[in-house]
TORFILUM-199801 format. One record per residue (C-alpha): residue number from 1; residue in three letters; z negated, y, x negated. Coordinates in Angstrom, 2 decimals. Layout:
BEGIN
+-----+---------+---------+---------+---------+
| num | residuo |      up |   north |    east |
+-----+---------+---------+---------+---------+
| NUM |     ALA |       Z |       Y |       X |
...
+-----+---------+---------+---------+---------+
END
This chain:
BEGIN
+-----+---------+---------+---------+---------+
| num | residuo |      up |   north |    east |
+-----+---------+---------+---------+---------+
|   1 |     UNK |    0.00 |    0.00 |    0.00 |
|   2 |     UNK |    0.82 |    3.13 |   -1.41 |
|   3 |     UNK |   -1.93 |    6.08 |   -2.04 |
|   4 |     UNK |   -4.18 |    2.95 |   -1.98 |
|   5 |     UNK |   -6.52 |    2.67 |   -4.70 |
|   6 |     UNK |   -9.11 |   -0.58 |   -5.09 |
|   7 |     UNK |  -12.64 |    0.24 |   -6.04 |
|   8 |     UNK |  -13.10 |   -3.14 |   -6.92 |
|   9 |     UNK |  -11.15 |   -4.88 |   -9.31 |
|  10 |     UNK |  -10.73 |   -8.67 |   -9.34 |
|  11 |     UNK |  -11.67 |   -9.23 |   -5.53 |
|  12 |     UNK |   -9.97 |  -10.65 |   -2.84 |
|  13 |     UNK |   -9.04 |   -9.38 |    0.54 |
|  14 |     UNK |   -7.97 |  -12.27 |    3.42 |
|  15 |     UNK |   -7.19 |  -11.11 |    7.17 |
|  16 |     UNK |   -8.14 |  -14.07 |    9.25 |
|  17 |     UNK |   -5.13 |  -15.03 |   11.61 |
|  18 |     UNK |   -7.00 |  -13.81 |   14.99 |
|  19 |     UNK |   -6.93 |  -10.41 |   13.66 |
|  20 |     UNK |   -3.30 |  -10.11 |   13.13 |
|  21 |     UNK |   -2.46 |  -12.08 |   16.36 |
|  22 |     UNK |   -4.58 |   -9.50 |   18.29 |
|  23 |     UNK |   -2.92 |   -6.68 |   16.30 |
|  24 |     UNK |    0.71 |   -8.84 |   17.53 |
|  25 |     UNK |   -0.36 |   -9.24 |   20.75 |
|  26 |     UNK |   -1.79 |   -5.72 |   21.29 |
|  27 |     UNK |    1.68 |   -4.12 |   19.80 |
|  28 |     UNK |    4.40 |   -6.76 |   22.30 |
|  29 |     UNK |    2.15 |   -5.98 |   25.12 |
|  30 |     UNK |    2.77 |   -1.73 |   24.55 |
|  31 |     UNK |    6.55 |   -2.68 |   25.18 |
|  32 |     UNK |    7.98 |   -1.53 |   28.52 |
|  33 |     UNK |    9.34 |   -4.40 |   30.34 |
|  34 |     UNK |    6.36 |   -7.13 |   29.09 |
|  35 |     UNK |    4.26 |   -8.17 |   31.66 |
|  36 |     UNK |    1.70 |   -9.89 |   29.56 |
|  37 |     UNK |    1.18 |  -12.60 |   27.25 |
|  38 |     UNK |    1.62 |  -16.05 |   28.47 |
|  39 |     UNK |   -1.37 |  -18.43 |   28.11 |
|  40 |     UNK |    0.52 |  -21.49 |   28.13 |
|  41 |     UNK |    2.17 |  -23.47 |   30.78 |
|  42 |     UNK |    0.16 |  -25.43 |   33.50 |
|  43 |     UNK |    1.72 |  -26.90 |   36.52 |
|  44 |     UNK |    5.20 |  -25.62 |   35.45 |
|  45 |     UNK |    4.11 |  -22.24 |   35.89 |
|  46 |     UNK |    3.30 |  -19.48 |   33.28 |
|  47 |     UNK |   -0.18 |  -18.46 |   33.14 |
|  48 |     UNK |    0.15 |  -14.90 |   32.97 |
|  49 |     UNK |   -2.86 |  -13.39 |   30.41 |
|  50 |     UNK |   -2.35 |   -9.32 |   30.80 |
|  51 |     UNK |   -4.99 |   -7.12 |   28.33 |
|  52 |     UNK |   -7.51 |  -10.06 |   28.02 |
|  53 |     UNK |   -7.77 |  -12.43 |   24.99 |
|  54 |     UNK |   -4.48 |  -10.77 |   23.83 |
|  55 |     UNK |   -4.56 |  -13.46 |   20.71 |
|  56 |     UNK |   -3.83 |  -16.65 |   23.53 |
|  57 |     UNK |    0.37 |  -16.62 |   23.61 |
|  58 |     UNK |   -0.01 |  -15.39 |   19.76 |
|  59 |     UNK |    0.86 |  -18.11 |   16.88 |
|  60 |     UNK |    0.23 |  -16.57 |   13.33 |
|  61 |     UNK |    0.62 |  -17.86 |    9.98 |
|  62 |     UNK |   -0.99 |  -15.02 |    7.39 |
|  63 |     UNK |   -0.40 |  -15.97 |    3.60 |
|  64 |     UNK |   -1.99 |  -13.96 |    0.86 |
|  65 |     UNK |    1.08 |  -11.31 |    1.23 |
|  66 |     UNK |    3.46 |  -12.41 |    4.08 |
|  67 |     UNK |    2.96 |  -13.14 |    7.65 |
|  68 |     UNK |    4.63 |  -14.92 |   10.46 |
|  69 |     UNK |    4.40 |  -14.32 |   13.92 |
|  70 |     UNK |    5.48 |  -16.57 |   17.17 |
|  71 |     UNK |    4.60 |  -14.54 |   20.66 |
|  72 |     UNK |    5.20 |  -16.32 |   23.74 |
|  73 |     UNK |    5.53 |  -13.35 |   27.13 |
|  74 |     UNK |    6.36 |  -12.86 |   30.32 |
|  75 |     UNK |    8.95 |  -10.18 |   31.12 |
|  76 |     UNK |    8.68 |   -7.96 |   34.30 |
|  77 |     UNK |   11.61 |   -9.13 |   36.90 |
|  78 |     UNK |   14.36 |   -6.69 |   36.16 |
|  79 |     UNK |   13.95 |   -6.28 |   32.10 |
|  80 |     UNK |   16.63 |   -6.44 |   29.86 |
|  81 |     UNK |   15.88 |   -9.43 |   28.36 |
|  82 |     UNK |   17.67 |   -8.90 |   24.66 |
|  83 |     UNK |   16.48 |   -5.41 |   24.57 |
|  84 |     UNK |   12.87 |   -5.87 |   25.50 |
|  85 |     UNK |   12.86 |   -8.45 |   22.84 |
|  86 |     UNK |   14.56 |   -6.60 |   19.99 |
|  87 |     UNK |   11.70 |   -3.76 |   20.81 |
|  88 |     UNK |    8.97 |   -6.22 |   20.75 |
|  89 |     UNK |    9.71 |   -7.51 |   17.30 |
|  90 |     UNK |   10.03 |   -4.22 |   16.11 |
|  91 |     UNK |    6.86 |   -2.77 |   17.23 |
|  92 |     UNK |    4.99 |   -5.85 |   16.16 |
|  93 |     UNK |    6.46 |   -5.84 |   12.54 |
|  94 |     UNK |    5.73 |   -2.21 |   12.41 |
|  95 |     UNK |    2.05 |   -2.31 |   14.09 |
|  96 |     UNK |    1.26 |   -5.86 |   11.52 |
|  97 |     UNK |    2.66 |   -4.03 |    8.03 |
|  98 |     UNK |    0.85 |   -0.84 |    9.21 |
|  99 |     UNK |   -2.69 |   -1.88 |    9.35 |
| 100 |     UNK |   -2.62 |   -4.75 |    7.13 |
| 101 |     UNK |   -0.11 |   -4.00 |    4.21 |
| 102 |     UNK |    1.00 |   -7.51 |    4.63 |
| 103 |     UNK |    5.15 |   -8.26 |    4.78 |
| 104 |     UNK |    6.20 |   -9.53 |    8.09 |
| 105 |     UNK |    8.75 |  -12.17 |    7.60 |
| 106 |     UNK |    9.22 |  -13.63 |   11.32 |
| 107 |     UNK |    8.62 |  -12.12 |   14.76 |
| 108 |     UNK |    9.60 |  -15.17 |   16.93 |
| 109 |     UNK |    9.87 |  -13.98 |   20.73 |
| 110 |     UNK |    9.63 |  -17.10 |   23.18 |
| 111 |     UNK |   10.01 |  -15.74 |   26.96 |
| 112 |     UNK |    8.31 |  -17.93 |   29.00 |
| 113 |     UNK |    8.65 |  -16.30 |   32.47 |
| 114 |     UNK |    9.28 |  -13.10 |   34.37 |
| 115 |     UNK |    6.35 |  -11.69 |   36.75 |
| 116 |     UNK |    7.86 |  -10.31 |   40.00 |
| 117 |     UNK |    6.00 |   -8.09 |   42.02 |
| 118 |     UNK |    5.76 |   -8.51 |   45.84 |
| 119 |     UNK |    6.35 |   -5.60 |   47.77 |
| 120 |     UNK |    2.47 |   -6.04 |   49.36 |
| 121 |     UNK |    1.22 |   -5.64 |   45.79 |
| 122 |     UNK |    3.19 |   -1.95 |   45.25 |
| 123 |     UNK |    2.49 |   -0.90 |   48.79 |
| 124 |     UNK |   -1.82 |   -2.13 |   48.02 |
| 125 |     UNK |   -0.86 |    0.11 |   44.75 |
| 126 |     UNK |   -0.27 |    2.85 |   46.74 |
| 127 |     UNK |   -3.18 |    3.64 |   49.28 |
| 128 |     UNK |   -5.49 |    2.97 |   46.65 |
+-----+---------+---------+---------+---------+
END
C-alpha cells in the first residue's frame, strides 16, 4: 500500500476469510439491481439473505497477497443481468483491494435467482 509505513518490522498481518467475504458481500449488495445474497438453495428455491450475515452466499480464498472471491445473488426481476454483474465484480474488487491491500484475482458472480415483488408488497410500501 502506498504512503503505508510498518512500525513493526518482521511481523505478519493475515485477514481471516470472514472479513473479506463480509467486505464482498457488503460491496455486491450496494449494486442496484441485487436483491440480496443467496443463502443457498432449499426446496429448489433461493433463500434470499438481504443485509443479515452478508458473509452466507460469500466463498473466499485469501492468500498472503491475493484473494479470490465466489458470490452467489439474487437479482431484482427486471435487472440487466450482464450489467449488474460486470458492476458487482467491479465494486467488490475495488471495495476488497481498498481496505485490505490484498490483489483480487477472481470475482466469480453465480446468479441464483431473481426476487419479484408482488404488487401487495409496493402498495403495503406505500401507506406505510
Amino acid at each position: 500500500m502506498e504512503g503505508y509505513e510498518p512500525v513493526v518490522r518482521g511481523g505478519n498481518i493475515r485477514i481471516a476469510n470472514e472479513v473479506v467475504g463480509i467486505i464482498a458481500g457488503l460491496a455486491a449488495t450496494e449494486v442496484k439491481g441485487v436483491a440480496g445474497m443467496s443463502g443457498g438453495v432449499v426446496d429448489g428455491i433461493s433463500e434470499l439473505l438481504k443485509k443479515k450475515n452478508l458473509a452466507k452466499g460469500v466463498k473466499v480464498e485469501v492468500g498472503e497477497r491475493q484473494a479470490a472471491v465466489d458470490l452467489y445473488v439474487i437479482l431484482e426481476y427486471g435487472a440487466k443481468v450482464p450489467e449488474v454483474a460486470y458492476k458487482i465484480q467491479e465494486n467488490v474488487k475495488r471495495a476488497i483491494e481498498s481496505m485490505t491491500g490484498l490483489e483480487v484475482v477472481e470475482v466469480n458472480v453465480h446468479i441464483q435467482g431473481v426476487e419479484i415483488k408482488s404488487e401487495e408488497t409496493a402498495e403495503e410500501a406505500r401507506v406505510r
